[in-house]
C-alpha atoms as a printed R data frame, in Angstrom:
   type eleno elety resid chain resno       x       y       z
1  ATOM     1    CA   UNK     A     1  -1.939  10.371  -7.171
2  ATOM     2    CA   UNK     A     2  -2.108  11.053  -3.422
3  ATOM     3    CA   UNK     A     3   0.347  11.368  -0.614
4  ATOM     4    CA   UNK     A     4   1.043   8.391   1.475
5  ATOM     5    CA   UNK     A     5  -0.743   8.210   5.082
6  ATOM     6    CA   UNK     A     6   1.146  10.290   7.500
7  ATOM     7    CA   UNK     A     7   2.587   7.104   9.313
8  ATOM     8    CA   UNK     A     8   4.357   6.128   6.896
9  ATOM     9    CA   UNK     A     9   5.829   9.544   6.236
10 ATOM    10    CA   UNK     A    10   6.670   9.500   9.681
11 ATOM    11    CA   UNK     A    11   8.707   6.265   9.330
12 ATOM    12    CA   UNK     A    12  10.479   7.338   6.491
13 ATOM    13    CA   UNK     A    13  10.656  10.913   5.955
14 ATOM    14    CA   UNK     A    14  13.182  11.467   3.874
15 ATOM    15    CA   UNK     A    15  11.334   9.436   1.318
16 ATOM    16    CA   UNK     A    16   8.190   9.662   2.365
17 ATOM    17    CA   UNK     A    17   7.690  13.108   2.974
18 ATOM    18    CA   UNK     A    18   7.322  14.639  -0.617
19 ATOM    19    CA   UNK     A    19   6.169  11.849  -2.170
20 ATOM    20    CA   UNK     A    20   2.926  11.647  -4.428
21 ATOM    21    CA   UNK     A    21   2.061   7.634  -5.214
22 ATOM    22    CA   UNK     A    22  -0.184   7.217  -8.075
23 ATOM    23    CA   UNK     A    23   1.278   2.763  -7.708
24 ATOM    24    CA   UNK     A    24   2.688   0.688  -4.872
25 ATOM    25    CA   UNK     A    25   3.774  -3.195  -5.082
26 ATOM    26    CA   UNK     A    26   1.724  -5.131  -3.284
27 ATOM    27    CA   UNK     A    27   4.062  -7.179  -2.403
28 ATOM    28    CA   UNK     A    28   5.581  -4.601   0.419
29 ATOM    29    CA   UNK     A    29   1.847  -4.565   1.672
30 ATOM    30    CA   UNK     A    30   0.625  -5.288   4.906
31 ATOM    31    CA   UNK     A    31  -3.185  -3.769   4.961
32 ATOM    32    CA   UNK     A    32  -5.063  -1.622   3.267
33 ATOM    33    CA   UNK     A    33  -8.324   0.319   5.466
34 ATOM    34    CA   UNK     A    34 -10.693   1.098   3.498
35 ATOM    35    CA   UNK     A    35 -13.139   4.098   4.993
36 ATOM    36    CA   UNK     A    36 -16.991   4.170   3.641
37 ATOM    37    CA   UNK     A    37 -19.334   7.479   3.780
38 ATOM    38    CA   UNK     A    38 -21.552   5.407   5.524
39 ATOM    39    CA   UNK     A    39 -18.919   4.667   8.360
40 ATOM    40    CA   UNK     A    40 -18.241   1.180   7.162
41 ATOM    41    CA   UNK     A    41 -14.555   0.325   7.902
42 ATOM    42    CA   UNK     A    42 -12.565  -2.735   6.320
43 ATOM    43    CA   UNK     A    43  -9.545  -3.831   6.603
44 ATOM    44    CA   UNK     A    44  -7.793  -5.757   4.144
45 ATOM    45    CA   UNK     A    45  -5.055  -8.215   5.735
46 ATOM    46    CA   UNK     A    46  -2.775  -8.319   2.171
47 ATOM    47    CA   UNK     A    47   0.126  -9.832   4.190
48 ATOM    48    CA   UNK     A    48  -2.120 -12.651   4.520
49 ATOM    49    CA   UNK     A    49  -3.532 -12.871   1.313
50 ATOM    50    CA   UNK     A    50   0.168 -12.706  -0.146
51 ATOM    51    CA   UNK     A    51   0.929 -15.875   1.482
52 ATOM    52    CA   UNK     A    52  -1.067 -17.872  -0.643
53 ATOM    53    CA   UNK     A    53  -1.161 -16.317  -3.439
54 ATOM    54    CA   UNK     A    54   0.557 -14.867  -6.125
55 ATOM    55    CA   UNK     A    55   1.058 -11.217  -5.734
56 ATOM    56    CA   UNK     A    56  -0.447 -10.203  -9.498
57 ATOM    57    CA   UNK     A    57  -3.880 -12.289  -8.266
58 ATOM    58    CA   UNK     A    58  -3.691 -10.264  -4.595
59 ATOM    59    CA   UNK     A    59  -3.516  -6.932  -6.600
60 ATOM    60    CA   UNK     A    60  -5.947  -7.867  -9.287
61 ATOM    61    CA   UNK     A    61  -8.227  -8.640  -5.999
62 ATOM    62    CA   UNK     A    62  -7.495  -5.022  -4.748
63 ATOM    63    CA   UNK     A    63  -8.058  -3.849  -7.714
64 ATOM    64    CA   UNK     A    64 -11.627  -4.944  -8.460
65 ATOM    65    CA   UNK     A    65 -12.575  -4.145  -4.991
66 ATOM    66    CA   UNK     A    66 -11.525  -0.453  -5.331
67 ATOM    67    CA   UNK     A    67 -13.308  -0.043  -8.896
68 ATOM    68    CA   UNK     A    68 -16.571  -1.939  -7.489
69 ATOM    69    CA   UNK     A    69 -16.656   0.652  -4.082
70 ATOM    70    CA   UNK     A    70 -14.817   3.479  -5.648
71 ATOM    71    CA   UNK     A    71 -17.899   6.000  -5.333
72 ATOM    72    CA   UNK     A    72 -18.823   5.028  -1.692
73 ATOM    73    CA   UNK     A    73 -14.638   5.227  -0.428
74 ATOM    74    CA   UNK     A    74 -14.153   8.290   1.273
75 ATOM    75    CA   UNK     A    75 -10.572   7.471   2.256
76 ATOM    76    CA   UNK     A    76  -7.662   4.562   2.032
77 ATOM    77    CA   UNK     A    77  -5.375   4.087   4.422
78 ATOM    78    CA   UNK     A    78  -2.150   1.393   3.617
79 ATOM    79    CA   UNK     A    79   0.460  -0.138   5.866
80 ATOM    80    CA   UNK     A    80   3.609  -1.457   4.087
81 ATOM    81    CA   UNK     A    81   6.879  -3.243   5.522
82 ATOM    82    CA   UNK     A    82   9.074   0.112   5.312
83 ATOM    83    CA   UNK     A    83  12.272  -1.994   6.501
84 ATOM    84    CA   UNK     A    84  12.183  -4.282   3.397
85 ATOM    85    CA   UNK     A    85  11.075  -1.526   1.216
86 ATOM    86    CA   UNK     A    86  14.323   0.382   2.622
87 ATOM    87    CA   UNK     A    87  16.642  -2.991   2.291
88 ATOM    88    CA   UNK     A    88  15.338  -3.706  -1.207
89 ATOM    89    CA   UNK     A    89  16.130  -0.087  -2.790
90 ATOM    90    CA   UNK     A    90  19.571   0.016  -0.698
91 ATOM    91    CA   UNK     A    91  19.885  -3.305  -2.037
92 ATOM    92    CA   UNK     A    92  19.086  -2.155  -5.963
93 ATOM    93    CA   UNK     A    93  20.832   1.261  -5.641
94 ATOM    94    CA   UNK     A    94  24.293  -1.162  -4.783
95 ATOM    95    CA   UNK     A    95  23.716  -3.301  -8.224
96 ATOM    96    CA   UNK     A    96  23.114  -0.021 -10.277
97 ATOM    97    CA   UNK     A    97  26.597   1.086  -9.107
């Protein structure tokens, strides 16, 4: 589990702030930065990706790159679309009640 990158705390704090994500939909993705020890940088544009595929097949993707790098990643960075995250849980919360 780790705590999401500080800009997204920032947009969100009340959620954000004390939050420890050990999962996140890709589906409310829009990059992932992925930071080497060797200084390598690469961005992953999974807005894109989602438009052509089905999310399950984007997150498999993610998946298998993480597992195949995981000892050379010193650090991940994500982006997600807070506003539909935030429109989606207001939007659950209202059918639960």
């Amino acid at each position: 589990m780790f705590k999401p990158p500080e800009h997204l705390v920032k947009q969100w704090p009340e959620v954000f702030e004390d939050l420890h994500i050990d999962t996140m939909p890709v589906a409310y993705m829009n990059r992932v930065r992925l930071i080497f020890e060797d200084g390598r940088i690469w961005e992953i544009d999974v807005y894109k990706q989602l438009q052509g595929s089905h999310p399950e097949a984007v997150a498999d993707a993610l998946i298998e790159i993480l597992e195949e790098y995981a000892s050379e990643i010193i650090d991940l960075d994500f982006d997600i679309d807070v506003e539909r995250l935030k429109e989606d849980i207001k939007s659950e919360t209202k059918n639960l009640f």
